[in-house]
C-alpha positions in Angstrom: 0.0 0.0 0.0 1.3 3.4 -0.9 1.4 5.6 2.2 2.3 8.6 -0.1 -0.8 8.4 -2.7 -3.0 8.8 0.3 -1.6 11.4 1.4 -1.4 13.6 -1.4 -4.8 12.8 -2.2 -6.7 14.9 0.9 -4.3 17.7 -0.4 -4.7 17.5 -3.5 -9.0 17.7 -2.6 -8.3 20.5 -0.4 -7.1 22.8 -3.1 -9.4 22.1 -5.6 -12.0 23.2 -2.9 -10.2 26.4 -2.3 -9.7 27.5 -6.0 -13.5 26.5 -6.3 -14.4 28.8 -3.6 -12.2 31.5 -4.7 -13.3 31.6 -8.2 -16.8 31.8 -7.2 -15.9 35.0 -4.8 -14.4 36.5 -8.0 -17.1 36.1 -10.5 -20.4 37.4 -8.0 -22.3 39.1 -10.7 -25.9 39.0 -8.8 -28.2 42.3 -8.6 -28.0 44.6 -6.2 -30.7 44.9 -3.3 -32.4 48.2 -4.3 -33.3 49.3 -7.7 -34.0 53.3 -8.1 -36.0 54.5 -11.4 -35.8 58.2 -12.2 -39.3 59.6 -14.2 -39.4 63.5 -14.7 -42.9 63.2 -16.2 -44.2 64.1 -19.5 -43.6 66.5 -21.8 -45.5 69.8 -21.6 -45.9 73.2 -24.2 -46.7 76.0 -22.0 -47.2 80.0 -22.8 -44.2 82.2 -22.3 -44.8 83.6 -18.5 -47.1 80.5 -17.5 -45.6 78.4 -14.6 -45.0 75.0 -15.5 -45.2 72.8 -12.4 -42.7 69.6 -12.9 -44.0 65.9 -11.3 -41.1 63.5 -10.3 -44.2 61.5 -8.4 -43.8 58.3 -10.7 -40.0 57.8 -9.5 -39.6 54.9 -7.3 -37.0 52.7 -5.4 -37.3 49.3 -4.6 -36.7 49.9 -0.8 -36.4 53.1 1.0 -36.4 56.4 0.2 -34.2 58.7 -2.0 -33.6 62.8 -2.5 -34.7 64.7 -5.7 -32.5 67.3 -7.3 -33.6 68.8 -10.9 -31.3 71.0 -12.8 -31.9 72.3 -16.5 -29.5 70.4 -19.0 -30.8 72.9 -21.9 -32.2 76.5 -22.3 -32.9 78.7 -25.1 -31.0 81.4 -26.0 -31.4 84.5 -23.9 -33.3 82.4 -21.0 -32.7 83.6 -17.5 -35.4 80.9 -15.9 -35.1 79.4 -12.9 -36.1 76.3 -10.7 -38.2 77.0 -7.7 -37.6 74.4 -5.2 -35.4 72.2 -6.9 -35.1 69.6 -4.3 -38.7 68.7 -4.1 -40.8 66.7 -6.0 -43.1 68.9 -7.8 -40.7 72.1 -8.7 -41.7 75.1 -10.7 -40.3 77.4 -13.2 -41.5 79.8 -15.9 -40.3 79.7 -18.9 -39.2 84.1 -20.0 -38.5 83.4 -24.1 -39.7 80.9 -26.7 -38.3 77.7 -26.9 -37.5 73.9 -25.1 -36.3 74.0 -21.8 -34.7 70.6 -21.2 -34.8 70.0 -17.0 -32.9 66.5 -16.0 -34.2 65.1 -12.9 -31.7 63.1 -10.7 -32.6 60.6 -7.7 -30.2 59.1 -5.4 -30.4 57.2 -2.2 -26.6 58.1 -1.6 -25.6 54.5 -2.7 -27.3 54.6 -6.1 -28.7 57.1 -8.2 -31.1 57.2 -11.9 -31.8 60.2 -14.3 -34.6 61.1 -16.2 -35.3 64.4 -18.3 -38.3 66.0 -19.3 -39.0 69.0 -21.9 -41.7 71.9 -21.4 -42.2 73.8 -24.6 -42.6 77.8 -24.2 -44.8 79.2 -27.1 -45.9 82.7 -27.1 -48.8 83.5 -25.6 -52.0 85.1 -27.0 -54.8 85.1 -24.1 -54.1 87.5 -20.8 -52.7 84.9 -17.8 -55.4 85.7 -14.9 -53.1 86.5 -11.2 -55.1 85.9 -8.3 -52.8 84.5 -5.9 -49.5 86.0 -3.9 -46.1 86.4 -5.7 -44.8 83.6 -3.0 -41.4 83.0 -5.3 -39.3 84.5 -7.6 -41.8 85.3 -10.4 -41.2 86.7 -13.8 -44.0 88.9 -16.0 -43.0 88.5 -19.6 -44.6 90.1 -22.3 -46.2 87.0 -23.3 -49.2 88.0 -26.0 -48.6 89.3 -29.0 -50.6 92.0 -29.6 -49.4 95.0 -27.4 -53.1 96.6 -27.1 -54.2 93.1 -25.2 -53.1 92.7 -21.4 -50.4 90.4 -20.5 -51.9 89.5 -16.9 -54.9 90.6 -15.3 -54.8 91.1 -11.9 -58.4 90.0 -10.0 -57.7 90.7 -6.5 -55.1 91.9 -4.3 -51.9 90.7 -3.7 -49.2 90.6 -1.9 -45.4 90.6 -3.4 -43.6 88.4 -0.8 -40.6 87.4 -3.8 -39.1 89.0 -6.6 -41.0 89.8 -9.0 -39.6 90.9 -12.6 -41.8 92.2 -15.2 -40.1 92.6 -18.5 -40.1 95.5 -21.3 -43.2 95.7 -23.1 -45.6 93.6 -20.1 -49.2 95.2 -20.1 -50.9 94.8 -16.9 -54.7 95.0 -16.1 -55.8 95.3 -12.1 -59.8 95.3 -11.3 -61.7 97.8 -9.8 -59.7 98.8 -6.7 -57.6 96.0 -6.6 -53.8 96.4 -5.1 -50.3 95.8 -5.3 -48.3 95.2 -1.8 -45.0 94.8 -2.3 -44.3 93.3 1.0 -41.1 91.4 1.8 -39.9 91.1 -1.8 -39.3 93.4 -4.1 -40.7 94.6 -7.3 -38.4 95.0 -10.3 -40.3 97.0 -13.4 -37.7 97.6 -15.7 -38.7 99.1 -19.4 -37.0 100.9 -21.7 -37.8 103.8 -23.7 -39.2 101.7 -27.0 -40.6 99.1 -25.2 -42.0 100.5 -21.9 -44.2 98.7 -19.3 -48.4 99.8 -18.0 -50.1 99.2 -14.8 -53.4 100.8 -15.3 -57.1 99.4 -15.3 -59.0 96.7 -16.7 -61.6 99.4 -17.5 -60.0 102.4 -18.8 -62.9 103.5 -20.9 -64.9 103.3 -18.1 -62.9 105.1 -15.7 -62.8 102.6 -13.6 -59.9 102.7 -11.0 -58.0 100.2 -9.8 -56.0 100.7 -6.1 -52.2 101.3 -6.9 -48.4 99.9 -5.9 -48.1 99.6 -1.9 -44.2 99.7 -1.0 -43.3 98.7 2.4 -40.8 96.7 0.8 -36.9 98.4 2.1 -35.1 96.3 -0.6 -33.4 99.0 -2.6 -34.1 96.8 -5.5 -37.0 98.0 -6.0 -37.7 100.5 -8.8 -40.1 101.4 -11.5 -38.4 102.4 -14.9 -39.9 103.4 -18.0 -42.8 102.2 -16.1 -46.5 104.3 -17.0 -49.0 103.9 -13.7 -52.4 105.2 -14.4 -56.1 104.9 -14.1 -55.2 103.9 -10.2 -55.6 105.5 -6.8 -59.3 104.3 -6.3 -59.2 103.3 -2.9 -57.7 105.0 0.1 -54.7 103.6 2.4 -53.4 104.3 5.4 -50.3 106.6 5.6 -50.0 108.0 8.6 -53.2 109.5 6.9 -55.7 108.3 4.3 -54.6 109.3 1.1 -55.4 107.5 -2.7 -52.5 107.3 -4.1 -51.4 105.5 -7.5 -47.7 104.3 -6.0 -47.5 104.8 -2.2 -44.7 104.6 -0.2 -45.0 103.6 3.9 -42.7 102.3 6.8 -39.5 101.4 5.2 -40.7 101.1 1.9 -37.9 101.9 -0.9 -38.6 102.6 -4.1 -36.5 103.7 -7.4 -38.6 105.9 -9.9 -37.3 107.2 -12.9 -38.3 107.6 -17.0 -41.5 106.5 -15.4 -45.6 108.6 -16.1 -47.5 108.7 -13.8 -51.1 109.7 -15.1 -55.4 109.9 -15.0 -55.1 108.9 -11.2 -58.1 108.8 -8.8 -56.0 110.6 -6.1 -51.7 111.7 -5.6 -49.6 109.9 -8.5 -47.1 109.6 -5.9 -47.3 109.8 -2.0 -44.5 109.0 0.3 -45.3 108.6 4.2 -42.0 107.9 5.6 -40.8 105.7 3.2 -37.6 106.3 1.0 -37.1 107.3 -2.8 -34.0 105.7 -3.2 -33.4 107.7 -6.9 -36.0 110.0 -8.2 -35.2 111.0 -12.2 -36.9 112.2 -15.5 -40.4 111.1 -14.9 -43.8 112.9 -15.5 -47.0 113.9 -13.7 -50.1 114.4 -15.6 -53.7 114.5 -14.8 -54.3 113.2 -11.6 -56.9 114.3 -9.5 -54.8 115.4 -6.5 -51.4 116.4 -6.3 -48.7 115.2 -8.4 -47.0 114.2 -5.4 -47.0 114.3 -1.2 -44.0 114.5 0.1 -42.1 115.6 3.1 -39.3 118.0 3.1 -36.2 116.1 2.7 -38.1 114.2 -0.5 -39.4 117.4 -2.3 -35.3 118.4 -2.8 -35.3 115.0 -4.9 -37.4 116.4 -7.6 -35.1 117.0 -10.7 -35.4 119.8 -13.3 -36.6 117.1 -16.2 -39.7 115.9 -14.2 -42.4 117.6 -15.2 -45.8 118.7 -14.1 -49.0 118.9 -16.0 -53.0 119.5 -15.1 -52.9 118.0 -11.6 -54.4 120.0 -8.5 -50.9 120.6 -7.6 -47.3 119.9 -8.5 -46.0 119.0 -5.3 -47.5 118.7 -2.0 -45.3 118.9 1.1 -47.0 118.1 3.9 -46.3 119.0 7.5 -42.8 117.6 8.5 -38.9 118.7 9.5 -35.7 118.4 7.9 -33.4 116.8 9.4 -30.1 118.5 11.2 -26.9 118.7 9.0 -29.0 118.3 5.7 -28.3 120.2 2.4 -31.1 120.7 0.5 -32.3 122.3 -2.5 -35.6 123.0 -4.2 -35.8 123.7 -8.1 -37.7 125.6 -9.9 -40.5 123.1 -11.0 -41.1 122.2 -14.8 -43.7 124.5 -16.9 -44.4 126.9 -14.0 -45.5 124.3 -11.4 -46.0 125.3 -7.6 -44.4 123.7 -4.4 -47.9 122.8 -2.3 -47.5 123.4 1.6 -50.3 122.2 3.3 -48.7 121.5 7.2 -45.9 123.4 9.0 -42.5 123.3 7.9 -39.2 123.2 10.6 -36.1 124.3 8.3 -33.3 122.3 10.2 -30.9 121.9 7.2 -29.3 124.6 5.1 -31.9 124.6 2.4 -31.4 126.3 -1.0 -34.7 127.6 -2.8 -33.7 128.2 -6.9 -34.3 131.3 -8.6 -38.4 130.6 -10.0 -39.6 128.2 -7.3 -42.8 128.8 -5.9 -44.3 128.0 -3.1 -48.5 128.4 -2.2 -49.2 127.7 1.5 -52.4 126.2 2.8 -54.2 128.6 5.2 -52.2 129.5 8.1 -49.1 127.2 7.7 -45.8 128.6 8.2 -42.2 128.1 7.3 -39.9 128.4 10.2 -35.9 128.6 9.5 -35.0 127.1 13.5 -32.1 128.1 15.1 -30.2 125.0 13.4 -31.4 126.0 9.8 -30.3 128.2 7.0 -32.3 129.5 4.3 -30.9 131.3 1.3 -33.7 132.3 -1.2 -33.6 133.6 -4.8 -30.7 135.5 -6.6 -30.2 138.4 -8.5 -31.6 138.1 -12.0 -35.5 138.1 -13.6 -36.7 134.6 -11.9 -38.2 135.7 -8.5 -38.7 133.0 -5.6 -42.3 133.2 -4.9 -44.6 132.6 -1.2 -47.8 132.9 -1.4 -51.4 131.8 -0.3 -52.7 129.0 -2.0 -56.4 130.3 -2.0 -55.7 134.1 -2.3 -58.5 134.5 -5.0 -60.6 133.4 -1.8 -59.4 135.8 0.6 -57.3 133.3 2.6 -54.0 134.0 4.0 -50.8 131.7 5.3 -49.0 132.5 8.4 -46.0 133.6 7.3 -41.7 133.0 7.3 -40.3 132.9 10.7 -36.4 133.3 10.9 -35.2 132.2 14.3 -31.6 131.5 12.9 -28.9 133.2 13.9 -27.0 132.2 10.6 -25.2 135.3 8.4 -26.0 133.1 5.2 -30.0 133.6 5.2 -31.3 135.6 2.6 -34.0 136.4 0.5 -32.6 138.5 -2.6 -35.4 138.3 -5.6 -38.5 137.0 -3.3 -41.8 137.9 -3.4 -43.9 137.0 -0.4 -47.7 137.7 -0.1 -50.9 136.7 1.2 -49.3 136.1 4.3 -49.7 137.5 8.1 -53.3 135.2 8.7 -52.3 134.8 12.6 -50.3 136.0 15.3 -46.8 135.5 16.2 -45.3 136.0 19.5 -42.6 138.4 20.0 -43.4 139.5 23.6 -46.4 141.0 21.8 -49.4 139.3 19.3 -48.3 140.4 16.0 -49.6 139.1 12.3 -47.1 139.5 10.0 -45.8 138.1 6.3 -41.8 138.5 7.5 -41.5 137.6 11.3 -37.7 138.3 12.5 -37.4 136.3 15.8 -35.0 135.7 18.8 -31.6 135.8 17.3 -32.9 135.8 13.6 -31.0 137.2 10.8 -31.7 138.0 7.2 -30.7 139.8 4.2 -33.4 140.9 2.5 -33.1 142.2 -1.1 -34.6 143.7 -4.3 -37.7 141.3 -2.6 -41.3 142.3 -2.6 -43.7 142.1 0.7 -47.4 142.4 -0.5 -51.0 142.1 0.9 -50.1 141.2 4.6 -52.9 140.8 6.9 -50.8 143.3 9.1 -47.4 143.7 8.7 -45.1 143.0 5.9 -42.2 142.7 8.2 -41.7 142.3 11.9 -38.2 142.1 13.7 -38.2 142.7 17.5 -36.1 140.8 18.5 -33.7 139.7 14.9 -31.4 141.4 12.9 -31.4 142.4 9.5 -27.7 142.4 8.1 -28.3 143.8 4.5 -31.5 145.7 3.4 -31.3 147.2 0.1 -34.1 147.8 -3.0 -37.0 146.0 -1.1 -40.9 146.6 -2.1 -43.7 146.6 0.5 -47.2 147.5 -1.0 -50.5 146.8 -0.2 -49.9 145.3 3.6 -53.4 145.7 6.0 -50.7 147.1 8.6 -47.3 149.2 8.5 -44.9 147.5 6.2 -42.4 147.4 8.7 -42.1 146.8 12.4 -39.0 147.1 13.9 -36.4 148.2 17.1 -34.6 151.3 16.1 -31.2 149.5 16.2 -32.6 147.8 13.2 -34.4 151.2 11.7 -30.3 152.2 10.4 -31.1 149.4 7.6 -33.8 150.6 5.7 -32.7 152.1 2.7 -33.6 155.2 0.0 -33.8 152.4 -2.5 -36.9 150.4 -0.8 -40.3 151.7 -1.8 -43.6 152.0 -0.1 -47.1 152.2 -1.2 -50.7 151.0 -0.1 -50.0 150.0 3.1 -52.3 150.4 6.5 -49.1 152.2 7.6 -47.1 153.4 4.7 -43.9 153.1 5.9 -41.9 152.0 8.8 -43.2 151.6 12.5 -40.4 152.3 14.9 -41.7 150.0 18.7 -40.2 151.4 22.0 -36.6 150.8 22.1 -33.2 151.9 22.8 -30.6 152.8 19.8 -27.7 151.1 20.9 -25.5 151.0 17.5 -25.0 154.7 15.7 -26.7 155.1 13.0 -28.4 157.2 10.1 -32.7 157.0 8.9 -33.2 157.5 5.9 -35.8 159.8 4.5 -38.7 157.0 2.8 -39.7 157.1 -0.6 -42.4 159.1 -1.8 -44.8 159.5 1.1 -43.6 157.3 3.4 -42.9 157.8 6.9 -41.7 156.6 10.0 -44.8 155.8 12.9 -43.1 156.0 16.2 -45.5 153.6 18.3 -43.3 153.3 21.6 -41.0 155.9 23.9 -37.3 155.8 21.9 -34.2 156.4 23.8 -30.9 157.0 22.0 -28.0 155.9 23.5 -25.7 156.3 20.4 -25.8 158.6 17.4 -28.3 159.3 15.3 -28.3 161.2 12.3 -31.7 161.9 10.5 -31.2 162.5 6.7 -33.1 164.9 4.9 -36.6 164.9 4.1 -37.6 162.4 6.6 -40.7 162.7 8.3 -41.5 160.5 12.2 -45.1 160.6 13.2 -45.4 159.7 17.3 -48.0 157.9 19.1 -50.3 159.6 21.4 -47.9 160.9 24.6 -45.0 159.1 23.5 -41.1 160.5 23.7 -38.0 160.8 22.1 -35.0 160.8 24.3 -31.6 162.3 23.9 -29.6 160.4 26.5 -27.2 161.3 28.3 -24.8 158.0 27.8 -23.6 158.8 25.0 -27.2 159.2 23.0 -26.9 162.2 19.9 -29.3 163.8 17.7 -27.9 165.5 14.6 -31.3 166.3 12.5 -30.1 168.6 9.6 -32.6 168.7 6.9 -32.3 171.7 3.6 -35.4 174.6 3.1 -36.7 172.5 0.3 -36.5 168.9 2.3 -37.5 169.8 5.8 -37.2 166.9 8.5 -40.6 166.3 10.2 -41.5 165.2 14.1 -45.3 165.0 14.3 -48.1 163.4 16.0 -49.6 160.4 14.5 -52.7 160.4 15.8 -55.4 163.3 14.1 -56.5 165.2 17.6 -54.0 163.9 20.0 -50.3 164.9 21.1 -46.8 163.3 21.7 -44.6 164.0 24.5 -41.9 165.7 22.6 -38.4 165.9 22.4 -36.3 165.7 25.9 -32.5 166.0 25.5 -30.5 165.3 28.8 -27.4 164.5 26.4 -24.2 166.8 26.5 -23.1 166.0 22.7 -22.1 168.7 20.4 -23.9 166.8 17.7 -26.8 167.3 18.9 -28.5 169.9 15.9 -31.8 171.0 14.8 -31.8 172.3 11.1 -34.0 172.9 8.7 -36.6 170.9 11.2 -40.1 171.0 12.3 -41.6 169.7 15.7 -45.4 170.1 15.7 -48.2 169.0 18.5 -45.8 167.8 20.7 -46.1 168.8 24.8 -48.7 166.3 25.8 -46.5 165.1 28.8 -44.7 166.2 31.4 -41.0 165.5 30.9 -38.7 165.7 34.3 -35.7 168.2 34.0 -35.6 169.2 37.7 -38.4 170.3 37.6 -41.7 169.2 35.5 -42.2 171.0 32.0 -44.0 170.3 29.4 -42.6 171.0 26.3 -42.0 170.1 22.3 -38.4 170.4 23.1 -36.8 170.1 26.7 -33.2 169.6 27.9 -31.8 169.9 31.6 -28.7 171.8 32.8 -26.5 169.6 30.8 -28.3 169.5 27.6 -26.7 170.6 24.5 -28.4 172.0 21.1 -27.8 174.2 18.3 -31.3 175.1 16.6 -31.4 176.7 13.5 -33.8 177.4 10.6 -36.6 174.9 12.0 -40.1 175.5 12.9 -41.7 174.6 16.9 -45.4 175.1 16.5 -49.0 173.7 18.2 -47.5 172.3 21.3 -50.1 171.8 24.3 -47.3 173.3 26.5 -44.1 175.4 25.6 -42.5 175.4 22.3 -38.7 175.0 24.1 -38.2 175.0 27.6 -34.2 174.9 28.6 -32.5 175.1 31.6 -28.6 174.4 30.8 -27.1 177.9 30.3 -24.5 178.4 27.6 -26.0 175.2 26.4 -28.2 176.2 23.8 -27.8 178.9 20.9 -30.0 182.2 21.0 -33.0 180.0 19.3 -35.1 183.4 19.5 -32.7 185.3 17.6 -32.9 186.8 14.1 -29.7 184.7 13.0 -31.3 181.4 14.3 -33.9 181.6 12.1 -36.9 179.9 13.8 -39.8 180.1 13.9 -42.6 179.3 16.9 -46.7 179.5 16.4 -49.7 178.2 18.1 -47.7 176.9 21.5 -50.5 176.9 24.5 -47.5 177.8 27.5 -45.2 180.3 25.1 -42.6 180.2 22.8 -39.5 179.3 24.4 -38.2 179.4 28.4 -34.3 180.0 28.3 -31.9 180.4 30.9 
């Protein structure tokens, strides 16, 4: 028996078993354990601007679940489309141009995946695409019918932007009666051009029918309206801040862009911005609406541009009660085609604002413009475009308040301004006062080559202001005195400025002291000063020739002696005049207690003075008084009708020989005598 043939058999066995078992390791070809079968659904033709909804339902696994993603594989030429929701089953798009769009739709489990594609067709549309529903995702509007006369979309009811939505050049879109636009939290994105430009207006034009307008509370800065026409809107009120129709409103944080745009045939305001924000405001138009053009505040109307224009609306521009904010620089143009600036609330000029040569401004009644002491106003220029201020219902016998300056600033000015109409209620200066000009505080101004007209009192009022330059002013036809003023402020008035029609023709003079020397003017033409309150000089005054002061009942003019001068030298054909003011009733009189050698009388006339007693040591009364320090040289004038003497003096060697030949004077109709000299 072979030992070594059984024992190489068992081996031999043993390998063949191994290479068996290794051979069958090496050849496994069975089928996996889960099968996956991609199916994008079926084939579609849709309209340009119709959402085709995809439908990757019919896909399947063999066991357990799997993830979607769809992604186009083909577009046509010029497509911006994209997938809504791309990881769910049923994802969206609409198709923007003509053409396949090719969208492969991929399942996978993470182990295995399959593919399947699907094609929607975009043909151009020719019926209008009803919208009912929310703008929920990004959404185009393509201009997807033909004919340009026939809508694109026709919006039934209100709805709220909540995505981006992009309408094309060339999209027509009809809204029902009263139906809105709310651009919410997305963003609106109207972009024409100037061939092909996009309409909101009504589904019933021809019927006038009005449909509600754009909301924008929207702040994406995205938003804008572009060679964009708006009209037949406005029908229904909305809230901002107060009811108000408006075609394109603007509230809360809204943001909007507006330019190239028209804005037309609207139920109520084209525009109205509560406290949103036009981000860029250029180039577009305002025509027919039934309110205002616009409603704006303040800082908004200095948007407006020179190529926006203005046509058959109530008004232009409405700015409605508000403030400007500190630090702002602001400008107002003059406004297309002779358009007006609206004011119907009360303006607070914080900013330095800048009113252009031709801008015009008509105030509802009573509202005011009031420069604060952070402001600065500088109004007008030299040149033939004045800056007008005026009543908006003049024809109708209503008045605005008025122009308060309360800034202290050496740029404000008015030069080339007309303001009238004004002066409806009082200010407060210490004192009720209506006037068109009201100088307050620290207020300064230059006023020139302006026009003050048709005050309810005054044309101008400064108690407590300063005017800095005063030169070629008008004031005609003011209820009151032209001008109100302190006497430090009295030196401005020029020869050039020109009075006529006024309650008081000329300038009222309120009780005060002169402080700062200076030199009155004699007034154009008639005009005078009316001397309302006791003055007290405490500087130099010279009176030029020809000028004429009518006092109040009992009141005084006093030389003083710190430092106070009168030096009244008029010619024998331009006499200077002191006279009552009141027909029947005197004025104190002249009282000098001043030592200055300028104090002269020439070529001057004090008449119906004496009405009160002046103190000099002892009590006189007199049309010219002076104590044992007072100084005068009288010559060549006139002292007649006083209810006491005509000059009673008690300083010796202070006063010239005013009864003598050489003097020159002459004294009639004094109730007490002439003249008591020492």
């Amino acid at each position: 028996m072979n030992f070594k043939k059984f024992l190489f058999l068992p081996l031999l066995l043993m390998a063949v078993s191994i290479a068996i078992t290794s051979c069958d390791e090496d050849d496994d070809t069975s089928e996996p354990s889960v099968t996956l079968e991609a199916d994008a659904g079926n084939d579609m033709t849709v309209e340009v601007g119709e959402e085709a909804i995809l439908d990757g339902s019919n896909s399947s696994a063999s066991e357990g679940s799997f993830d979607y993603n769809w992604s186009f594989s083909s577009l046509p030429e010029n497509s911006s489309a994209e997938l809504q929701n791309a990881n769910s089953e049923t994802p969206s798009f609409t198709p923007d141009v003509v053409g396949d769009f090719v969208v492969e739709l991929t399942i996978t489990n993470g182990d295995q995946e399959d593919t399947d594609d699907v094609t929607v067709t975009a043909t151009e549309g020719n019926t209008p695409k009803e919208v009912s529903e929310n703008v929920d995702n990004n959404t185009t509007w393509t201009d997807r019918v033909s004919d340009p006369e026939t809508a694109d979309y026709i919006v039934k009811s209100s709805i709220d932007v909540n995505a981006d939505l992009t309408i094309e050049p060339g999209v027509l879109v009809y809204f029902d009666e009263d139906v809105f636009m709310y651009v919410k939290d997305g963003a609106i994105m109207a972009e024409g051009n100037a061939s092909n430009r996009i309409t909101l207006t009504s589904s019933n034009e021809a019927g006038e029918i009005y449909w509600g307008g754009v909301v924008i509370t929207s702040s994406d800065s995205r938003n804008i309206l572009a060679y964009t026409d708006v009209k037949y809107a406005a029908g229904a009120e909305k809230w901002y801040g107060v009811d108000k129709k408006a075609a394109i409103g603007l509230k809360d944080e809204g943001k909007l862009k507006l330019k190239y745009s028209a804005i037309s045939k609207n139920d109520g305001y084209g525009l109205y911005v509560g406290n949103g924000e036009l981000v860029e405001f250029e180039e577009n138009e305002f025509n027919d609406n039934e309110a205002q053009g616009m409603g704006v505040n303040m800082s908004k109307a200095a948007m407006i541009d020179g190529n926006t224009t203005f046509s058959n609306n109530e008004y232009a521009v409405e700015i409605y009660e508000s403030e400007s904010e500190d630090g702002d620089e602001l400008t107002y143009i003059k406004l297309s085609g002779g358009a007006s600036y609206y004011v119907t609330g009360n303006l607070n000029v914080y900013a330095d604002l800048t009113i252009n040569p031709g801008a015009m401004f008509e105030f509802k009644q009573d509202k005011k413009m009031t420069v604060t002491s952070d402001g600065m106003l500088k109004a007008g220029a030299e040149g033939d475009e004045t800056v007008v201020f005026t009543s908006a219902k003049a024809d109708a016998g209503l008045y605005w308040k008025g122009l308060e300056i309360k800034s202290a600033d050496a740029r404000n000015e008015l030069n080339n301004v007309e303001i009238s109409y004004a002066g409806n209620s009082d200010w407060w200066f210490g004192v009720d006062k209506k006037t068109a000009l009201a100088l307050k505080t620290d207020g300064k101004i230059k006023l020139k080559n302006s026009e003050i007209s048709n005050s309810k009192d005054y044309g101008m009022y400064a108690r407590h202001g300063v005017v800095t330059e005063f030169e070629n002013n008008t004031f005609t036809g003011n209820e009151g005195p032209a001008i109100g003023l302190y006497a430090n402020v009295a030196g401005m008035i020029d020869e050039g400025t020109s009075f006529s029609g006024n309650g008081w023709n000329g300038v009222e003079i309120f009780e005060s002291e002169l402080t700062e020397s200076a030199t009155w003017v004699s007034l154009q033409g008639d005009a005078k000063y009316g001397v309302s309150g006791d003055l007290t000089l405490k500087e130099a005054l010279t009176v030029d020739p020809g000028a004429t002061f009518e006092f109040d009942t009992d009141k005084e003019l006093y030389v003083s002696s710190d430092g106070g001068s009168l030096n009244a030298q008029g010619t024998a054909t331009s006499k200077i005049t002191f006279t009552r003011r009141v027909e029947g009733e005197g004025w104190s009189g002249i009282l000098y207690k001043s030592s200055s050698s300028l104090n002269k009388l020439d070529h001057v006339e004090v008449l119906y003075a004496g009405s009160t007693e002046f103190w000099i040591g002892e009590a006189v009364y007199a049309a010219i008084a002076g104590d044992n320090n007072a100084v005068l040289q009288m010559t060549n004038s006139k002292v007649a009708y006083s209810a006491g003497f005509g000059v009673y003096w008690k300083g010796v060697d202070t006063i010239n020989d005013i009864l003598s030949p050489e003097a020159n004077n002459e004294f009639e109709g004094n109730a007490e005598g002439d003249a008591v000299l020492p």
